[in-house]
PAGU-816372 format. One record per residue: x, y negated, z negated of N, C-alpha, C, O in turn; residue in three letters. Coordinates in nm, 4 decimals, padded with zeros to 6 digits, always signed. Layout:
N
nc1_nc2_nc3_cac1_cac2_cac3_cc1_cc2_cc3_oc1_oc2_oc3_res
X_Y_Z_X_Y_Z_X_Y_Z_X_Y_Z_ALA
...
END
This chain:
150
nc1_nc2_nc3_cac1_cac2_cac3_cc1_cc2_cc3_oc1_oc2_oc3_res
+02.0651_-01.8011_+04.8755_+02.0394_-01.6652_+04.8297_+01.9348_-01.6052_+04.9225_+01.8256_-01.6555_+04.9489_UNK
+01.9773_-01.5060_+04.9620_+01.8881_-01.4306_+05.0710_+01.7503_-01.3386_+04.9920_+01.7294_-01.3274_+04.8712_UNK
+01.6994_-01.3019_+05.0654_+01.5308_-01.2735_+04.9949_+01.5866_-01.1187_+04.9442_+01.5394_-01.0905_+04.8341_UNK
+01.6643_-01.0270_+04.9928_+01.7224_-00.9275_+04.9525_+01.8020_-00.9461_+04.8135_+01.7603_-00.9005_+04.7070_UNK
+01.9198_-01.0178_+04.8276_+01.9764_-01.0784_+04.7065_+01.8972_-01.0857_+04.5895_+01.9121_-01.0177_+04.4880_UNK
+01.7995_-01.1856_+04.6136_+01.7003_-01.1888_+04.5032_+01.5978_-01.1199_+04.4779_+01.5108_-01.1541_+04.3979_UNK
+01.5979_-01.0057_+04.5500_+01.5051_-00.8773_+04.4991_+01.5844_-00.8011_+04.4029_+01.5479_-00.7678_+04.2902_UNK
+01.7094_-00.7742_+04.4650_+01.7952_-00.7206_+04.3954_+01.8634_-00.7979_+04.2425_+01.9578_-00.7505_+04.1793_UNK
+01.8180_-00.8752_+04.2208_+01.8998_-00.9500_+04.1267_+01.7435_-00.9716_+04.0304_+01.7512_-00.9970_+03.9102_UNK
+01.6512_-00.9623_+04.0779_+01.5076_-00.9193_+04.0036_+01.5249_-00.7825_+03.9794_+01.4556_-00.7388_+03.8875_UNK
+01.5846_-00.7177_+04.0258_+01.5026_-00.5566_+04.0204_+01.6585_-00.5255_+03.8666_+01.6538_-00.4315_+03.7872_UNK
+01.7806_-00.6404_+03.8696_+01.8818_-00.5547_+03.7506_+01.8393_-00.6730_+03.6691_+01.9299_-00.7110_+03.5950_UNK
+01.7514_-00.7281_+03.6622_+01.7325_-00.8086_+03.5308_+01.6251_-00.6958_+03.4452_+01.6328_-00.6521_+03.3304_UNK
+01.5137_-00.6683_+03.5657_+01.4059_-00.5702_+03.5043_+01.4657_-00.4803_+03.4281_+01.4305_-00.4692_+03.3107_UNK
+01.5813_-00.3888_+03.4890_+01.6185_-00.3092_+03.4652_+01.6627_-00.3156_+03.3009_+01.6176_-00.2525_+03.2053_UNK
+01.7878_-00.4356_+03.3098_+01.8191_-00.4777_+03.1740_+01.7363_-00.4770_+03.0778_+01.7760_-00.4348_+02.9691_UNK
+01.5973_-00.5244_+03.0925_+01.5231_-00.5936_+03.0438_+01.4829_-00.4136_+02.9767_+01.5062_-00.3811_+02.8603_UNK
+01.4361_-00.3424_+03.0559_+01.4218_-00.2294_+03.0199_+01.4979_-00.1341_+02.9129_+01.4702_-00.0530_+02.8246_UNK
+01.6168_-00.1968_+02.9781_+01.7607_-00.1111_+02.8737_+01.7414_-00.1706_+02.7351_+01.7334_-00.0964_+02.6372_UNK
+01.7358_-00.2651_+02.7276_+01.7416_-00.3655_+02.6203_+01.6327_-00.3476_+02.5401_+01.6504_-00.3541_+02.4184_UNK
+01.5493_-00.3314_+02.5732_+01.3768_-00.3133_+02.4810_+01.3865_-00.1617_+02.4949_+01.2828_-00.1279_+02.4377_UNK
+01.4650_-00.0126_+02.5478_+01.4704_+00.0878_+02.5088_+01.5814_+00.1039_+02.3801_+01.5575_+00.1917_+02.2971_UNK
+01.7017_+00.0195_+02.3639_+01.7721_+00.0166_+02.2636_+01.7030_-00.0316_+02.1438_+01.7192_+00.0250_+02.0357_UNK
+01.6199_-00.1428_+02.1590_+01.5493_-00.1826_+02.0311_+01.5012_-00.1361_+01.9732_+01.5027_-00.1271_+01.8504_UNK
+01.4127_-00.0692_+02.0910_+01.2587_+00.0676_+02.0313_+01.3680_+00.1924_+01.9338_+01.3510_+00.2438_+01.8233_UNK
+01.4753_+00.2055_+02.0323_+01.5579_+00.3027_+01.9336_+01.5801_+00.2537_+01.8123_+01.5060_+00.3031_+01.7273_UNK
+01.6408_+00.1897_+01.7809_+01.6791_+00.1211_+01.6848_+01.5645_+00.0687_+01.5675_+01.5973_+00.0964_+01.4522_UNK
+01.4556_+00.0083_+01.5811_+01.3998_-00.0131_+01.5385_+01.3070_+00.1175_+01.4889_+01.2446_+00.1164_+01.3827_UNK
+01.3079_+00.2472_+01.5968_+01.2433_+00.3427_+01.5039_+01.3209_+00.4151_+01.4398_+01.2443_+00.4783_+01.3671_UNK
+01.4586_+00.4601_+01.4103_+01.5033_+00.4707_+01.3711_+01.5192_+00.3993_+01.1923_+01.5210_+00.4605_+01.0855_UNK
+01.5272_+00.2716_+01.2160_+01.4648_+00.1733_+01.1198_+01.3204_+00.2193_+01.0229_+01.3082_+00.2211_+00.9005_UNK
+01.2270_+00.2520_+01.1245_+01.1320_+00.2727_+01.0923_+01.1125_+00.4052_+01.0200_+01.0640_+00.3896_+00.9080_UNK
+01.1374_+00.5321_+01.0542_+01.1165_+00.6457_+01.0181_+01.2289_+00.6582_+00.8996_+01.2612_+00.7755_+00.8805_UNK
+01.3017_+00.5546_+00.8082_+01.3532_+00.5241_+00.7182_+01.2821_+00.5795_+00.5836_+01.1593_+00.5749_+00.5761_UNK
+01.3422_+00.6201_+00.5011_+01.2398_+00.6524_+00.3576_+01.1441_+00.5578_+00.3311_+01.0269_+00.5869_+00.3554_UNK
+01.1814_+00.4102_+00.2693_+01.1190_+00.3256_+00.2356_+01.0285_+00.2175_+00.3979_+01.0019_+00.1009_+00.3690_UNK
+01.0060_+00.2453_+00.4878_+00.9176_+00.1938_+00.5979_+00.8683_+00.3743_+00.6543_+00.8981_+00.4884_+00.6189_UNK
+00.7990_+00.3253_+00.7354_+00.7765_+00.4542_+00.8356_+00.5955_+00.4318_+00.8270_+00.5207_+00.3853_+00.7409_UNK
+00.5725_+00.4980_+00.9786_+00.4249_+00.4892_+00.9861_+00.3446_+00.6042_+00.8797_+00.2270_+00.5679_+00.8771_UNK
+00.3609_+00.7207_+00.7965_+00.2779_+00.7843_+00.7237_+00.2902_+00.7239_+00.5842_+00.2318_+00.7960_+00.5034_UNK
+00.3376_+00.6324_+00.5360_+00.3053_+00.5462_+00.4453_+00.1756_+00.4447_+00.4704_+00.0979_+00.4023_+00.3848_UNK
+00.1758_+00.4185_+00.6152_+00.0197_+00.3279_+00.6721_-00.0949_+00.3729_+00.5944_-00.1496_+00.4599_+00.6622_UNK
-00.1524_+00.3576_+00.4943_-00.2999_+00.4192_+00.4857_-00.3832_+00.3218_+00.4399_-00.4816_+00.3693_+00.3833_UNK
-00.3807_+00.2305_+00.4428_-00.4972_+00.0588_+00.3846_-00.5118_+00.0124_+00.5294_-00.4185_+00.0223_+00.6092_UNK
-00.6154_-00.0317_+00.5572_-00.6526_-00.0986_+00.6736_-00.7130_-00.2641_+00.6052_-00.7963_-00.2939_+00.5196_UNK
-00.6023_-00.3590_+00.7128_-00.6567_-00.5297_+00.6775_-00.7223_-00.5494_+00.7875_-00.7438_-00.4744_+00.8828_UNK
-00.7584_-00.6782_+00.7622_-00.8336_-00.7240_+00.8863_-00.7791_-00.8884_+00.8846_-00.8168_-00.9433_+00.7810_UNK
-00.7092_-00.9682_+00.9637_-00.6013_-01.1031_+00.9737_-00.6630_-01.1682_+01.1037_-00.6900_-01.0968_+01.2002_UNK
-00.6855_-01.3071_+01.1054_-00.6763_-01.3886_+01.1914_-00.5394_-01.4770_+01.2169_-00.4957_-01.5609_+01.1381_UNK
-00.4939_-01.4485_+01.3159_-00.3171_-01.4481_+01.3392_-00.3832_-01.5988_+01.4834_-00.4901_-01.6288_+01.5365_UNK
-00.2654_-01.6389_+01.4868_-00.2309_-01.7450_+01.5917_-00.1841_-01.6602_+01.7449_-00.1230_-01.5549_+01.7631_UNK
-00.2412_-01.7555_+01.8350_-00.2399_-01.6629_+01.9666_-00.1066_-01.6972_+01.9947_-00.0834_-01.6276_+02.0935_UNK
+00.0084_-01.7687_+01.9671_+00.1252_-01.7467_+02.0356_+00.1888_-01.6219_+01.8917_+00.2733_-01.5362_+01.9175_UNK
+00.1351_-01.6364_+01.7668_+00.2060_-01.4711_+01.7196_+00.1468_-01.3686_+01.7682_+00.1948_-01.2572_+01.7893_UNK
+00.0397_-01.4066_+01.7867_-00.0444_-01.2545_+01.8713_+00.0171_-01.2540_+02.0116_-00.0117_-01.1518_+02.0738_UNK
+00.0836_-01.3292_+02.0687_+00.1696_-01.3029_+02.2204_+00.2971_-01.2454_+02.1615_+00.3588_-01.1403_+02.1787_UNK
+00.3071_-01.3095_+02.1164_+00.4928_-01.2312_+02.0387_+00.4440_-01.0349_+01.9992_+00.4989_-00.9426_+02.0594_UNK
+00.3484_-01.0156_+01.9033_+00.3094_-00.8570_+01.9223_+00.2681_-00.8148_+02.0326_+00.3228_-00.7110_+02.0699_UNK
+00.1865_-00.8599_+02.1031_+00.1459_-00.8330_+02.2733_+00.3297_-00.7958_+02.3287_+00.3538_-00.6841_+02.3745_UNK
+00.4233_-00.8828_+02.3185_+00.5052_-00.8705_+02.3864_+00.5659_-00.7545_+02.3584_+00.5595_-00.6696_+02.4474_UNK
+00.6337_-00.7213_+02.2415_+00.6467_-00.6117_+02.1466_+00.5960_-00.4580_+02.2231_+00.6662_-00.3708_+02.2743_UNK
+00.4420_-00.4663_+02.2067_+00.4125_-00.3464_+02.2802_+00.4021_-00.3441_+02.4151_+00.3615_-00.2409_+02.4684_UNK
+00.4380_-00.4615_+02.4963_+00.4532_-00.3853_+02.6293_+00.5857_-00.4052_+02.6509_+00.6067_-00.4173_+02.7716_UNK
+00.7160_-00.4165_+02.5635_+00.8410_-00.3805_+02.6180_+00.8400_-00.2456_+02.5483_+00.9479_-00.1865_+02.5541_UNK
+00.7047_-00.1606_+02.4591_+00.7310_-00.0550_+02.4456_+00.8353_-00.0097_+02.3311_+00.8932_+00.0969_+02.3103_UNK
+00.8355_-00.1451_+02.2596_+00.9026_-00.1261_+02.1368_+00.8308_-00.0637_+02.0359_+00.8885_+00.0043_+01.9511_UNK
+00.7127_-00.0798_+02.0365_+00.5757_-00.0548_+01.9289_+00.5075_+00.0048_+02.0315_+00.5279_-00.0092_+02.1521_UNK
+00.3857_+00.1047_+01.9500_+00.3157_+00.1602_+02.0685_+00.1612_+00.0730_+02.0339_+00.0726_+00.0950_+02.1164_UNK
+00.1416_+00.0197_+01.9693_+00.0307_-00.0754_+01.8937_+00.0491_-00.2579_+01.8499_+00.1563_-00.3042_+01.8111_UNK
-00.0389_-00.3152_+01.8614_-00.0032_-00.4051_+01.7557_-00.0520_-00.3906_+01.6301_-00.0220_-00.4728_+01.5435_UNK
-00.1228_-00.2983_+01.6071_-00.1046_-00.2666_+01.4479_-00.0207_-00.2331_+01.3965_+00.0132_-00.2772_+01.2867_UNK
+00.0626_-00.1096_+01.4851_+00.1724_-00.0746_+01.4512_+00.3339_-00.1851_+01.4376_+00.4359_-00.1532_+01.3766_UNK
+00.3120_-00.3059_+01.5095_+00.3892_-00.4051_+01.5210_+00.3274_-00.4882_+01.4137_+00.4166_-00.5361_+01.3437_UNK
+00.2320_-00.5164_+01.3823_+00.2507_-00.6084_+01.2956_+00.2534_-00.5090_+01.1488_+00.2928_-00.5805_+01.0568_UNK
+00.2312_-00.4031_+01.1128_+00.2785_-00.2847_+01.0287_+00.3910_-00.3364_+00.9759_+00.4040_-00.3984_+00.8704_UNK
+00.5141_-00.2910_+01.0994_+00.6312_-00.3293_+01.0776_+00.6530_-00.4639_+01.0561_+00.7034_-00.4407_+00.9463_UNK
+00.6587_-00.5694_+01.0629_+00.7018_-00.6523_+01.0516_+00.6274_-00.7452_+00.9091_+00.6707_-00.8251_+00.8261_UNK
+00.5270_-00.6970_+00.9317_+00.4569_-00.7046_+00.7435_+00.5450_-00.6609_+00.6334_+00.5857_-00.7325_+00.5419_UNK
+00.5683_-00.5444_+00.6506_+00.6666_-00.4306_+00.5445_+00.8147_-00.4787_+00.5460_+00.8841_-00.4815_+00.4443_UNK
+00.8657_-00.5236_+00.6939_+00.9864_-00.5317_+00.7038_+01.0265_-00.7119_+00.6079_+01.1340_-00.7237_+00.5492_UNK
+00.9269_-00.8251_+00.6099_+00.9182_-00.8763_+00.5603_+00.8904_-00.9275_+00.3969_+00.9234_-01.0306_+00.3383_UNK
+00.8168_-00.8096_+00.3541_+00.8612_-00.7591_+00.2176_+00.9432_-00.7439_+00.1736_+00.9790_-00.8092_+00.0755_UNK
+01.0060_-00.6566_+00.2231_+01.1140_-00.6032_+00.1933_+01.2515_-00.6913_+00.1854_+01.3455_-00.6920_+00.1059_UNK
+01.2185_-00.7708_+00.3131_+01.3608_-00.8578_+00.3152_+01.3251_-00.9968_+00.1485_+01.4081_-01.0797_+00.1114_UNK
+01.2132_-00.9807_+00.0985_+01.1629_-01.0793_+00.0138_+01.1241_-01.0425_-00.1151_+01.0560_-01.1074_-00.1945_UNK
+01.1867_-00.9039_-00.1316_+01.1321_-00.7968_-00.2593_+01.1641_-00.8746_-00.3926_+01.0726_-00.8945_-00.4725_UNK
+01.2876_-00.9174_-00.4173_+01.2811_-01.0055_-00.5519_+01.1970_-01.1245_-00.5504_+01.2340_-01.1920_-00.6465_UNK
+01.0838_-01.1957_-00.4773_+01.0320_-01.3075_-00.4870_+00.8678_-01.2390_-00.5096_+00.7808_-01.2772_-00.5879_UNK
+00.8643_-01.1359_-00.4194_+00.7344_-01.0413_-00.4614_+00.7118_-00.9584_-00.5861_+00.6076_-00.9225_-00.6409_UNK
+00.8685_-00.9338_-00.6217_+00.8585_-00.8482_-00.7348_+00.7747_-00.9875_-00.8445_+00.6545_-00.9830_-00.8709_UNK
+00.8532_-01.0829_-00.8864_+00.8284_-01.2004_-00.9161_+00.6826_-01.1931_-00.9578_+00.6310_-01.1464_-01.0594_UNK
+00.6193_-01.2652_-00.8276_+00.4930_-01.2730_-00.7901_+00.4124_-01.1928_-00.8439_+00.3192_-01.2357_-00.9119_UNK
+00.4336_-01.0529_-00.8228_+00.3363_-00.9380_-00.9093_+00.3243_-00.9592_-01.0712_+00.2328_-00.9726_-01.1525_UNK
+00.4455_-00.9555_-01.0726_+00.4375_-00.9914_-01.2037_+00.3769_-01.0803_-01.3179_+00.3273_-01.0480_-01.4258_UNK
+00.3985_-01.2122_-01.2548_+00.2820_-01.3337_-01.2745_+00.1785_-01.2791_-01.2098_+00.1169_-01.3667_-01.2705_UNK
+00.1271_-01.2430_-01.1702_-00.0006_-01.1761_-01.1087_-00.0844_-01.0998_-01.2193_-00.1944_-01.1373_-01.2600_UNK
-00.0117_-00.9799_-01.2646_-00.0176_-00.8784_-01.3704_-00.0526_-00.9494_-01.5146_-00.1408_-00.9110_-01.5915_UNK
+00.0565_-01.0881_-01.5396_+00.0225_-01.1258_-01.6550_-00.0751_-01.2418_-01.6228_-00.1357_-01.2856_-01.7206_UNK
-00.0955_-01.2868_-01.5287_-00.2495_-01.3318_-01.5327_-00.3941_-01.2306_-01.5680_-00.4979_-01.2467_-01.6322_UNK
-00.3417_-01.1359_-01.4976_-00.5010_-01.0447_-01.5149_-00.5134_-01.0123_-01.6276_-00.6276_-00.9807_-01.6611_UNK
-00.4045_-01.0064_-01.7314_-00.4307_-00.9352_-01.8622_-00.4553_-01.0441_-01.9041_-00.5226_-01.0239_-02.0051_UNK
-00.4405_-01.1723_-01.8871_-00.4792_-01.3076_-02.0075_-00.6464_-01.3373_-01.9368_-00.7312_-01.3757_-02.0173_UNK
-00.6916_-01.3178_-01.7805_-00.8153_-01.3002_-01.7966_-00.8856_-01.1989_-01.8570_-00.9976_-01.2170_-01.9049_UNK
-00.8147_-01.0695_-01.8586_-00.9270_-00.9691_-01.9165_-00.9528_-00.9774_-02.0761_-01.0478_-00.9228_-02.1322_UNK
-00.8371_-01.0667_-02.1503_-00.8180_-01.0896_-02.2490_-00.9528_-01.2109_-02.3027_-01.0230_-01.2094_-02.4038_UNK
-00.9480_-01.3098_-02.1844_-00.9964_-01.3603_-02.2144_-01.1806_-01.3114_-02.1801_-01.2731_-01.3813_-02.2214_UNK
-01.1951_-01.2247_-02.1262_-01.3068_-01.1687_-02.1415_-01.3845_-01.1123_-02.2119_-01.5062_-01.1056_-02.2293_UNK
-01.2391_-01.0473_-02.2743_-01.2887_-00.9866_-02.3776_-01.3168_-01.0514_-02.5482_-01.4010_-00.9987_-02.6208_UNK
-01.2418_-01.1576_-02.5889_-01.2724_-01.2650_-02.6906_-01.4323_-01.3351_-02.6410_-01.5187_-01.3487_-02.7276_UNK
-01.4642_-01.3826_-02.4749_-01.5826_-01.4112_-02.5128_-01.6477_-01.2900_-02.5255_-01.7293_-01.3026_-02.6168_UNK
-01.6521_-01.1653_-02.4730_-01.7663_-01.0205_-02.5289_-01.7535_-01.0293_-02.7068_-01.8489_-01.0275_-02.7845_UNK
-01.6357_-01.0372_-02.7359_-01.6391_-01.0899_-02.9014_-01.7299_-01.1563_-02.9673_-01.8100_-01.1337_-03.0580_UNK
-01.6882_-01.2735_-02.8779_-01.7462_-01.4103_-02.9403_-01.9187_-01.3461_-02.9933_-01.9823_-01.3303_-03.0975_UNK
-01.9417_-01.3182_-02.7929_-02.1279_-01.2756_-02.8006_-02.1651_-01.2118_-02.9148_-02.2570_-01.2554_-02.9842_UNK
-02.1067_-01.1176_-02.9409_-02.1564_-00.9889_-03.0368_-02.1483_-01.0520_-03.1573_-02.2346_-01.0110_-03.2349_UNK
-02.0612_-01.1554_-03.2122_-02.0608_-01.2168_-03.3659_-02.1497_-01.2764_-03.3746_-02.1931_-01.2884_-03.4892_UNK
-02.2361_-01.3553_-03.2465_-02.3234_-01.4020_-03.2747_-02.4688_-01.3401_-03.2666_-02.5815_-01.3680_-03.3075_UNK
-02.4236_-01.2677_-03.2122_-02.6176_-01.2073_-03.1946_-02.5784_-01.1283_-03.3176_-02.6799_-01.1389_-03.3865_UNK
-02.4860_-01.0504_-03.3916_-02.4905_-01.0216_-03.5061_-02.5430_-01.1135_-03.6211_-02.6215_-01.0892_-03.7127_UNK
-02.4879_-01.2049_-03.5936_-02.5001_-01.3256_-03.7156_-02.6683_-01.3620_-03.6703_-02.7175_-01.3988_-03.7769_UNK
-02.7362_-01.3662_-03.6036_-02.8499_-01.4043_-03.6060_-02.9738_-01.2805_-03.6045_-03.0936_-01.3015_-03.5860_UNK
-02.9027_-01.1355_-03.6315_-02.9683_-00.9879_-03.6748_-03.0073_-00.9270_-03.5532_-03.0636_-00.8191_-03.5714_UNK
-02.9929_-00.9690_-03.4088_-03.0197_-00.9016_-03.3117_-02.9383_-00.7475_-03.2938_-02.8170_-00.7386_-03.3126_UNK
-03.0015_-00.6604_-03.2651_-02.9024_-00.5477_-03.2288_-02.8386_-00.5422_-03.1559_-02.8806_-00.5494_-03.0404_UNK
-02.6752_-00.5233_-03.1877_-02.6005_-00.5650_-03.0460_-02.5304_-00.4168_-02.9944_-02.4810_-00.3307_-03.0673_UNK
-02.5438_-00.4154_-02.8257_-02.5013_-00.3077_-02.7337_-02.3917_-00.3340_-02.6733_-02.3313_-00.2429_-02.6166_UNK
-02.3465_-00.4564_-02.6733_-02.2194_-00.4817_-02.5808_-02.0782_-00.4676_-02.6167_-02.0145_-00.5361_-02.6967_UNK
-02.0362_-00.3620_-02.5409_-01.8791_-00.3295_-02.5530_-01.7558_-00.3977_-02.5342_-01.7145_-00.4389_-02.4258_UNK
-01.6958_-00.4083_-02.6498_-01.5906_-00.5041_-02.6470_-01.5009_-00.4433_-02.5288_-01.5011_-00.3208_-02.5410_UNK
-01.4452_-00.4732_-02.4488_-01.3618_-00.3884_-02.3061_-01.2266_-00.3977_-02.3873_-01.1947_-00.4847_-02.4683_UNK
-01.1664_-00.3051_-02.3529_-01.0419_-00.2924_-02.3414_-00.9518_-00.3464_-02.2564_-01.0107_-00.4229_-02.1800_UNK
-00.8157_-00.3405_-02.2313_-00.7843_-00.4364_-02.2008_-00.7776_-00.4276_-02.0407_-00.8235_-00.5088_-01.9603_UNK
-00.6823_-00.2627_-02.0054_-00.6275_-00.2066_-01.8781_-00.8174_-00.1050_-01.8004_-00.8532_-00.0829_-01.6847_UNK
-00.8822_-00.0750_-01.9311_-00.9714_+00.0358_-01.8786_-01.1109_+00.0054_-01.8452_-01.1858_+00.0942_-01.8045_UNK
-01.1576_-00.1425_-01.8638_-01.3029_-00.1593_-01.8728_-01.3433_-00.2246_-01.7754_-01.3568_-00.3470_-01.7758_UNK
-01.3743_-00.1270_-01.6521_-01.3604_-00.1948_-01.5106_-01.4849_-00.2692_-01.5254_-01.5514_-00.2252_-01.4316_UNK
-01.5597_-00.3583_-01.5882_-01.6551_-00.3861_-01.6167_-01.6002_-00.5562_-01.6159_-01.6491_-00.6436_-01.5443_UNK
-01.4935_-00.5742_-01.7087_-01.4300_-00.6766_-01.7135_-01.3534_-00.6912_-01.6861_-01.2764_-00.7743_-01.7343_UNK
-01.3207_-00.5840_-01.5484_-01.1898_-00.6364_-01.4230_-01.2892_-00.7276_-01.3524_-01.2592_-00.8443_-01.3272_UNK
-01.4260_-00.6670_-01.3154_-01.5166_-00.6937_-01.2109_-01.5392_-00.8558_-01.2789_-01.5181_-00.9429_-01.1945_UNK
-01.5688_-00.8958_-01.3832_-01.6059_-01.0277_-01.4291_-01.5198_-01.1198_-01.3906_-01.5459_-01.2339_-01.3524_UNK
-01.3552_-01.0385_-01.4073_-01.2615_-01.1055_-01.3790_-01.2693_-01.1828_-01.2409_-01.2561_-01.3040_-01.2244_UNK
-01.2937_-01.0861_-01.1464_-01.2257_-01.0764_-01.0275_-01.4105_-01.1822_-00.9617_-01.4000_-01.2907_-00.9045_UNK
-01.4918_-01.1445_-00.9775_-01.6089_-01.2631_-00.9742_-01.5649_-01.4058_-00.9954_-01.5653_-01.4847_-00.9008_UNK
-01.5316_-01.4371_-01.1014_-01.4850_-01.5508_-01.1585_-01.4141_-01.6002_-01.0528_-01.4664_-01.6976_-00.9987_UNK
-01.2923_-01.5554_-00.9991_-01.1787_-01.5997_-00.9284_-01.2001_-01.5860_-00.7902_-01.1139_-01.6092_-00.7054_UNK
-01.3119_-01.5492_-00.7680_-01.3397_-01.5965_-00.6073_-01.3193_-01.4620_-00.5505_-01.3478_-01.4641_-00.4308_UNK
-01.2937_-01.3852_-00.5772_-01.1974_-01.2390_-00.5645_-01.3601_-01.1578_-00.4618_-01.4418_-01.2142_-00.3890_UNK
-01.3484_-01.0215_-00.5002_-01.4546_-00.9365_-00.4408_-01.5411_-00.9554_-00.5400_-01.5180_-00.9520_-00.6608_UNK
-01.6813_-00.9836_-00.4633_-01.8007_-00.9952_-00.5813_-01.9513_-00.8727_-00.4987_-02.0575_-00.8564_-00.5588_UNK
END
């Protein structure tokens, strides 16, 4: 193979390579600007310690110019992964949901408990039994307890 040959046979792979990651980017924003995905739904900011060969896989992503970010790449592929997993998340929330109400529940039997007793021994009692969904007081106890935001 002559040094020409193989310039030329570099320069229609690039090319491909180009065609191929401009069809995706199509495709994939197309995908993207979908009702249920699209970037003006973005409004929570995470913060992830990812593995450097997945962080090469988004690196790669935005310089074939499929993504103009890797936020924006891993965006997508966060959401797009949901989505492909929505009955196992739906799931999940759910046990989620009925955990928080059996802790706030249970927060609220001990705020019970307290008050029967400082009653029973004539102290004046101030403490509000919480409700179940509204007493961010005993979300916060909750969410202490469980390692959560304190």
């Amino acid at each position: 193979m002559s040094n020409k040959d193989f310039v030329e046979e570099k320069v229609t792979q690039k090319e491909l390579a180009k065609k191929f990651a401009k069809e995706l980017r199509d495709e994939l924003t197309e995908q993207w600007r979908k009702r249920d995905y699209g970037l003006k739904k973005r409004e929570n900011t995470i913060m992830t310690r990812i593995s450097h060969e997945d962080l090469q896989f988004l690196e790669a992503l935005v310089e074939l110019e499929i993504f103009k970010s890797i936020s924006e790449t891993a965006a997508f592929l966060i959401h797009d992964s949901i989505v492909k997993q929505r009955q196992h998340y739906e799931r999940i929330l759910k046990i989620a949901e009925e955990i928080k109400r059996k802790k706030l529940e249970a927060v609220r039997t001990l705020l019970g408990a307290t008050k029967e007793v400082e009653e029973q021994e004539g102290e004046k009692v101030e403490t509000p039994v919480p409700e179940m969904e509204e007493n961010k007081e005993a979300e916060k106890l909750v969410k202490d307890e469980s390692g959560k935001k304190k």
